[in-house]
Structure formats: C-alpha cells, structure tokens
C-alpha positions in Angstrom: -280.0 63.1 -67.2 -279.6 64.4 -70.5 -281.3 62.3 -72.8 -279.3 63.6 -76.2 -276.7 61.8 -76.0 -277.4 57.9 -75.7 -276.7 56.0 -79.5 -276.4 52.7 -78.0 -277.2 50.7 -75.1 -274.2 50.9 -73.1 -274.5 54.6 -72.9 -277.9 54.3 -71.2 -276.2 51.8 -68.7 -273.5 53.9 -68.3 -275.8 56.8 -66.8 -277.7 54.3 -64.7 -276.9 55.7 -60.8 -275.0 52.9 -58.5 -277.1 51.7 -55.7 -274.8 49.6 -53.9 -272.6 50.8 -50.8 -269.1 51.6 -51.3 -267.4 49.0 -48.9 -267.4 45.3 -50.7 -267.6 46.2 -54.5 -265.8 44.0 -55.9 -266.7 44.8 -59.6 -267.5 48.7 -61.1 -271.9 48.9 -61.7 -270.9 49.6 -65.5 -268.8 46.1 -65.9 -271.8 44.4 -64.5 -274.4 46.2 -66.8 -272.1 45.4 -69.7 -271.9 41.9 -69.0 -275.7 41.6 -68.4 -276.5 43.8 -71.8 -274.4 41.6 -73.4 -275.4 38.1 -72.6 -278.9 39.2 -73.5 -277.8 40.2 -76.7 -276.2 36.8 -77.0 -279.4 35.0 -76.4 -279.3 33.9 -72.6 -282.6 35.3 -70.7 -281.5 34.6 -67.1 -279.1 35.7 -64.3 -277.8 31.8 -64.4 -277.7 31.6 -67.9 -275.9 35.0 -68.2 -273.1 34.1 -65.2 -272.6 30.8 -67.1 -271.9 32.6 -70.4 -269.5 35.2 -69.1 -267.7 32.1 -67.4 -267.4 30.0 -70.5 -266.3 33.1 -73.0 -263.7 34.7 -69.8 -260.9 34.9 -71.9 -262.3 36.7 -74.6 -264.2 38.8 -72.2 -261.2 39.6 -70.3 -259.3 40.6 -73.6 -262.2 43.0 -74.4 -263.0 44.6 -71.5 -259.1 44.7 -68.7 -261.2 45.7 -65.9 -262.9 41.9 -65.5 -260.4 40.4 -63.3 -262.8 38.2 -61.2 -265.5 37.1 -62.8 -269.1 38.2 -61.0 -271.0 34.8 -59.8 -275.1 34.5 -60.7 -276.2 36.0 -57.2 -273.9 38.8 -58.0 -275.6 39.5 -61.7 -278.8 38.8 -59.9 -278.4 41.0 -57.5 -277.7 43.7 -60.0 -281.1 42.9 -61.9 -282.7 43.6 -58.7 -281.5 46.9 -57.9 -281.3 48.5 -61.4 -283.2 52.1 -60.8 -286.0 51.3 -63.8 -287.3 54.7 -64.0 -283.8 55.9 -65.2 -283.9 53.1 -67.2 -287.2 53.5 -68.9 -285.7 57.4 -69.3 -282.8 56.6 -70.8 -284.2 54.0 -73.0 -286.9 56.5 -74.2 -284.4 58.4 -76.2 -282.1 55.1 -77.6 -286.0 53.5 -78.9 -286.7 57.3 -80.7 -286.7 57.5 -84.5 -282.9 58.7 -85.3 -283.2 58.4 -89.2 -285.4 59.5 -91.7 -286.2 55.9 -93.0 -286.9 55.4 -89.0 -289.6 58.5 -88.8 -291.3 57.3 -91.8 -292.3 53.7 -90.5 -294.5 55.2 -87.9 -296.1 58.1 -89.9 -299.3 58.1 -91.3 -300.6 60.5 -94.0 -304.2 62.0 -94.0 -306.4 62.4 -97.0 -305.5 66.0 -96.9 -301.7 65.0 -96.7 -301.4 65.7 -93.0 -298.4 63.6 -91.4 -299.0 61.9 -88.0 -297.2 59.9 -85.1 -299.1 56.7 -85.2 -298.6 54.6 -81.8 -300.3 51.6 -80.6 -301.1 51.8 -75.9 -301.2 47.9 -74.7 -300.7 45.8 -71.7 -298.5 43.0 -71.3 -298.2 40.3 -68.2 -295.2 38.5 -68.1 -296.2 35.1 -67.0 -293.0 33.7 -65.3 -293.2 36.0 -62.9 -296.8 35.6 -62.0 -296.2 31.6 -61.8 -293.9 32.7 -59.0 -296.4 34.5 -57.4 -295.2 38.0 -57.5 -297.1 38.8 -61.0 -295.8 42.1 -63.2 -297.8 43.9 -65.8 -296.4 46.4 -67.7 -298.4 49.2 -70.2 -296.1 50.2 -72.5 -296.2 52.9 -75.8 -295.3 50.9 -79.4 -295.1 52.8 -82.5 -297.0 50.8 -85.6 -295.0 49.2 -88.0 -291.4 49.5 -86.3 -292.9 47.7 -83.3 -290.6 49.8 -81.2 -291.6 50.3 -77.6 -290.9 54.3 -76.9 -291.9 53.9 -73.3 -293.0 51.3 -70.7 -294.2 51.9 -67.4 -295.6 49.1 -64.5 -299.0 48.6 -63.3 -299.4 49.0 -59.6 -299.7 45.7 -57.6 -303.8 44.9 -57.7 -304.4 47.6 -60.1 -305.7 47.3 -63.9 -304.1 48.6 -67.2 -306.1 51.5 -67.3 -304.3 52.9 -64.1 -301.1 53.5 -65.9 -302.3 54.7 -69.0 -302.7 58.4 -68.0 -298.8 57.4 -66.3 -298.1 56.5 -69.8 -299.3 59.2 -71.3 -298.7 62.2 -69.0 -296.4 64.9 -69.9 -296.3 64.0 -73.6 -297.3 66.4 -76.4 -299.2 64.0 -78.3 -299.6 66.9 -81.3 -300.0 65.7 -85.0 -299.9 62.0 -83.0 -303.0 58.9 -83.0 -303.2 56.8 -80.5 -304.8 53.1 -81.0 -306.3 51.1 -78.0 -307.6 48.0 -78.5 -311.4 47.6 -76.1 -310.0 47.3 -72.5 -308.6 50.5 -72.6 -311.6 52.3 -74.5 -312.7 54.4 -71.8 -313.9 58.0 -71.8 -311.2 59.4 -69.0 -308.5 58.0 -71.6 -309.9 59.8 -74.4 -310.3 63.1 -72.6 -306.8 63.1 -72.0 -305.5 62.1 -75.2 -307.6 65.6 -76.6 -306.2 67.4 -73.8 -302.8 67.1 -75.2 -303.7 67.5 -78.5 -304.0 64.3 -79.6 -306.3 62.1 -81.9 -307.3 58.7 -80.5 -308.8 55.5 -82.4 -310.6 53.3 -79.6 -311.7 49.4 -80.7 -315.0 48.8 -79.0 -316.1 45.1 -78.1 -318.0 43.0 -76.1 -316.7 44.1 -72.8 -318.6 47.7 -73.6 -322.4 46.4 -74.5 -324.0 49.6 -74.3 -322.0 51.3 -76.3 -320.9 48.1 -78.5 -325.2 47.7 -78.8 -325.5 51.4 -79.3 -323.2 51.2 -82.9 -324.6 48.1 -84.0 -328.1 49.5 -83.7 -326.8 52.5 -85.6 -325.2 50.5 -88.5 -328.0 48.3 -88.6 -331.1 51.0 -88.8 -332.7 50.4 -92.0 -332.8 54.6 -92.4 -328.7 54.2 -91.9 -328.3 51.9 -94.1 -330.2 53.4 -96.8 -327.8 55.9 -97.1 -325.0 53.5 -97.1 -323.6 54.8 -100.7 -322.5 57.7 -99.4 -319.9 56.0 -96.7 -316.6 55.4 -97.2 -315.4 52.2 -96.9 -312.5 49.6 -97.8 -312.1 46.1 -98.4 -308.7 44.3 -98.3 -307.7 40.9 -98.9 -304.9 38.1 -98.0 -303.7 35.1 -98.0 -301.2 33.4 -96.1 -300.8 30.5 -93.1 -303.5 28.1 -94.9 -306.3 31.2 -94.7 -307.9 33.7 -96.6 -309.1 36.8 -94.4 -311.3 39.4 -96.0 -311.6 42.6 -94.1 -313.8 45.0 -94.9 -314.3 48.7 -92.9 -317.3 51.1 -93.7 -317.5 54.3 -91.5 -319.6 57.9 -91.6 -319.1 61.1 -90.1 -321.8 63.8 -89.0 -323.4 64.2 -85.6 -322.0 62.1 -83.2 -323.3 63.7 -80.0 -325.8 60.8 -79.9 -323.2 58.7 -78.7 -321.8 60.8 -75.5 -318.3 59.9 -76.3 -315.9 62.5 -75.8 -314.7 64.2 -79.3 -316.2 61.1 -81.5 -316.7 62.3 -85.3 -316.2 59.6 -86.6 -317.6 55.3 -86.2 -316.5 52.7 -87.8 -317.9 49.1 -88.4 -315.4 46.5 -89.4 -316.1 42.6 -90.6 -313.5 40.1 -91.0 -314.3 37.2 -92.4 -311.4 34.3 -91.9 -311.6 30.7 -94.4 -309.4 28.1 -93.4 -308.6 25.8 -96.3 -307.6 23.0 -94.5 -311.0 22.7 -92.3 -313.4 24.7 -95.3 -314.9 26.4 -92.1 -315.4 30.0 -92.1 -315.6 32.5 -89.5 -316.8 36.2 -89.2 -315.9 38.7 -86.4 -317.8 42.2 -86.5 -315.8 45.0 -84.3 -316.7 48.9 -84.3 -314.5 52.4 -83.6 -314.3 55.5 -82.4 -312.0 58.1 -83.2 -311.6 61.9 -83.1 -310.0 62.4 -86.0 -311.4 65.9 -88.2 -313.8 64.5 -91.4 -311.3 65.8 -93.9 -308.4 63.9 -92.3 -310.4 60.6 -92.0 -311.1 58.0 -95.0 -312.0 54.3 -94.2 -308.6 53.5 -96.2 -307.0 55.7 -93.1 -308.6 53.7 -90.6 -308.3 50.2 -92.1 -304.3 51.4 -92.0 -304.4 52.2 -88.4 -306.7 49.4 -87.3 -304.4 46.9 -88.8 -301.2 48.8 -88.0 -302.4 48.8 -84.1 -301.0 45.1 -83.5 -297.5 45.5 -84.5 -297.1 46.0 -80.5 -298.5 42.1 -80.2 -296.7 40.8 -83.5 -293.2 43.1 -83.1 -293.1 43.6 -79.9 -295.3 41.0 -77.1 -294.7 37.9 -79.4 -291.6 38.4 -80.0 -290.3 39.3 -76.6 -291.8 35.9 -75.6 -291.3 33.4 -78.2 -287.9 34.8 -79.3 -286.7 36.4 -76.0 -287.9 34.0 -74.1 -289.8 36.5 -71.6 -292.9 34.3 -70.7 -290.4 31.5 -69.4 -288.2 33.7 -67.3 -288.9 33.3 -63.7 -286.9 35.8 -62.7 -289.4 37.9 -59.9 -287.8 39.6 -57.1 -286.9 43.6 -56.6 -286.3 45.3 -60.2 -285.2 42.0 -62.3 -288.5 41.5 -64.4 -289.0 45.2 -65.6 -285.7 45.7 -66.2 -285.0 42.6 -68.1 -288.0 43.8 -70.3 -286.8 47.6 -70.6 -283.6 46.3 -72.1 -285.2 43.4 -74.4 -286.9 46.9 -75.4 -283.4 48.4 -76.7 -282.1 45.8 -77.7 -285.2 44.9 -80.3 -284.8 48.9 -81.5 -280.9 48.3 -82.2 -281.8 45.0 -83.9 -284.4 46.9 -86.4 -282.4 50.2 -86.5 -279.6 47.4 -88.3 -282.1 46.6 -90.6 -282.6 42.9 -88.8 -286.5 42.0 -90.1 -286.1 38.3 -88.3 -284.8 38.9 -84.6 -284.0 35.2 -84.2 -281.5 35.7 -86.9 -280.6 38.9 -85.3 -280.0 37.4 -81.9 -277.5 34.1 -84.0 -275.8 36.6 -85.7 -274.7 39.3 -82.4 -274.0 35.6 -80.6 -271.5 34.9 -83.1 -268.6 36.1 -80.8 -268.1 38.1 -77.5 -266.8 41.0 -79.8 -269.5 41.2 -81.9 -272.2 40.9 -78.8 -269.7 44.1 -77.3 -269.5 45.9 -80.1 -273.7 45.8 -80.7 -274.1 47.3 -77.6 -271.4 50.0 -77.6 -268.3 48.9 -76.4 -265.4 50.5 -78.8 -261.6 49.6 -79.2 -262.3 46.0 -80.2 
C-alpha cells in the first residue's frame, strides 16, 4: 500500500482489502467502514450502538452517502469488525497518526543541552478489560509520542505471552535515529535496550521494584556516603505544582562517568528521582523514590532533559489509555470475537490524532461537537460533496 497518500480516515478504510466472498454482498466493504468510522466518531462504542445510530439518522445518511439503500443490521456491522485485516489497518493508520504540520513535529521534539532535536516517544501496554471479562483477553503494546499523545503504531501481544514479546515487534524495522524512547519498569530489560542502540536510538528505562538488583544496586550508589560527597557537582532539578487538592514536588539529581559497574547495556547516565505528594484535604504526605537509565551522550543530557522526558513519558496513560477508556468507552466494550477489539482500538487511535490535529484539547467536547449532525460526523472522517 502506499502509505503517502492517506489525510483522513476514510482513505485508510478505503485501502482496507475485502475479505468477504463475492456471492451475498449486499452492501460495498467501504459503505460499511464508513458507517462504522462514523458512528465512532459520533460517540457510540459498539456494533449495536453503531446499527442503532445508522437506523435512527437513515435519512440523512441516505442523503449523504446514495449507495445506502438497505441499511446493514448489527450482525452485519459486527461481522465487519471481525474480519477487518488489522495489520493493514495498523499500516495505514501509521501514516494518518504521523506529524503532518510543523506545529505537529514540534510537540514531540525535545532539544538537548547542546541544541540537538529528537523524536521523543513513550513504549506501553494496554489491556482492554471488556474483552478479558469475556474471557478472550487482548493486550496491545503500542508506540505514543509525548505530549501529542498520538499513538504512531500498535501491535497485539500474542495469547499467553507478556508485553515484552512485542516490543522488539513494535520496534523492528524502524530507524529510531535522533529518537528517545521512554519505558516505564516492566519493560526495562537489557534485550530491549540492545535493540533500541542497534537502530540508533537512545532509550530512558524507569527502574522499580520489580528489578531489586538493579533497583538495590542505584540506591546503594546514591546513597554511598563517598557519592554523595560529591553531590555539588550533579545536576539536578526540582519542579513544583499544584492542582486536584495536592502539591507534588519532584525533584531529579543524576551523574555521568563510568557506568560499566552497572552491566547495563550503553548506560551513561543514572538518575534518582523523589516525588513527594501533600494532600491538603487529609494533611498526609507521601514520598516515592524511582531511579533511570539512559544512554543518552553526557553533553546531550542535563537533569532538566530528563525531568522533561520522565514526566513527558505518561502522556500515553493521560492522552491516550485514559482517554480511550473513560471517554471512548474502551474498558466497557465487550466486543471479543475475530478482529473487533483491535480494530475498534486502531481506529479510536485515528480518530484521537484527527481530533488533536483540529486543535480539540478536550476530546469529550471533540466527540459532542462531530455528533452534532451526520454531515459533520462524514465530513470529519473524509467524506466530500456534503
């Protein structure tokens, strides 16, 4: 497929290959996609929901689109969910979720201390929970860029596998080049961060509890009274907010030199960061202590650097997981069977890049506002001549 040419969402449908048998289609595979694409966009998360929508709103679906003569039933839309090809999907999607603007590019760039501009992107795993109350659980890894909280690709872990089996997936065949890439601790694993180098990327790895050697390794290095007596000569950052009935301090302190004593795979830098949280209303206060890892060269690093990327590595659970679930309504789909649950969640991808690329901040709002009409859920996901 070539890739180039997809500026909205109904062109990535449109290049999506028909499945079905010839004999006993009674409606074309891009009518169906457009209806499906559509009632998402309009705020209904389910094959039943969708069929109900495209029923109530059939006159001014059958104005704006001739083709829709009888209308498709729910096992018909459901059906379609099922069989949707989702590594085209994920493909196509890959070039619709890319930066297209300038404005766009500079959201997920980072600058250096020595003025160098990198890719920053965020690697996380996501379960969607209706489908494992069903039984038939889906877990899908997928590649977010900080701040935009766009997902530029998504892939599924294999049945009774973990995350870190389709990371490399995830990963593979991309020049990661003048790119970072932020894992929170389940996926800080040494395989992961030979491969990252190996494509010429930089890496920052959270390390927690479920490492203890190497967690008990950095806080025995931070904590050795000949360490810390040099202390004035690391950088570190503090910032400060407030906001939801808290005030969180954070503050990062990290050093450079010889990190061979560590055995982790291009490590030049560590990094020990404390947050401390006071709640107001209950006057209790709480303080977390996490350390890093990153290859990143000593001129290009500064605590103020890391801090940045540290804190800009859960846009993928604020703008993307959260709102997938709370707003999309992901975690209370039930939807299980053949393709339905990944694709669902590959076009809630697009759909949230759209949303942001029109400058919609609040994606409820965004999601009232293309529900306004049938025309203006068409026209948001490509259909012309309205």
């Amino acid at each position: 497929m070539d890739q180039s040419q997809y500026s909205t969402l109904l062109d990535v449908l449109a290049a999506l290959p028909d499945p079905r048998k010839a004999r006993g289609k009674r409606h074309s595979w891009a009518l169906l996609l457009t209806l499906l694409a559509a009632g998402l966009a309009s705020g209904h998360q389910t094959a039943h929901a969708i069929a109900h929508w495209v029923a109530l709103k059939a006159e001014q679906l059958r104005s704006a689109l001739p083709e829709l003569v009888r209308l498709p039933s729910e096992s018909t839309l459901l059906r379609t969910l099922r069989q949707i090809d989702v590594s085209c999907l994920e493909a196509a999607l890959a070039s619709l979720t890319a930066p297209q603007a300038v404005a766009e590019v500079r959201q997920a760039q980072v600058v250096t201390p020595r003025g160098t501009v990198l890719e920053a992107y965020s690697v996380d795993g996501k379960a969607l929970r209706g489908t494992t109350a069903c039984g038939a659980p889906t877990h899908l890894v997928s590649l977010v860029q900080h701040r935009r909280g766009v997902t530029l690709a998504q892939v599924a872990v294999a049945r009774k596998r973990s995350e870190l089996s389709a990371v490399p997936l995830l990963l593979g065949e991309r020049d990661l080049t003048d790119t970072i890439i932020s894992m929170d601790a389940l996926l800080t694993q040494r395989s992961l961060a030979e491969q990252i180098i190996a494509q010429g990327g930089s890496y920052l790895m959270i390390v927690k509890a479920n490492q203890p050697q190497l967690r008990d390794d950095l806080a025995l290095f931070f904590d050795l009274p000949a360490i810390a007596a040099d202390r004035e000569h690391w950088d570190h950052t503090r910032t400060v907010s407030r906001g939801h009935g808290r005030l969180e301090t954070r503050t990062l302190e990290c050093t450079s030199g010889d990190c061979g004593w560590l055995g982790w795979p291009g490590a030049t830098y560590v990094a020990r960061r404390t947050c401390e949280r006071y709640v107001f209303k209950t006057g209790k206060t709480t303080r977390a202590v996490t350390y890093g890892i990153t290859n990143l060269p000593p001129a290009e690093t500064s605590a103020a650097l890391l801090e940045t990327l540290w804190r800009g590595h859960w846009t993928i659970e604020s703008g993307s997981h959260y709102v997938r679930d709370v707003t999309l309504g992901e975690d209370g789909n039930h939807m299980h069977t053949g393709q339905a649950p990944q694709a669902l969640a590959a076009m809630r991808n697009g759909l949230l890049a759209l949303w942001r690329r029109n400058g919609w901040r609040n994606i409820a709002d965004a999601v009232r506002a293309t529900a306004a009409s049938v025309t203006t859920a068409l026209a948001f996901i490509g259909v012309t001549g309205l």
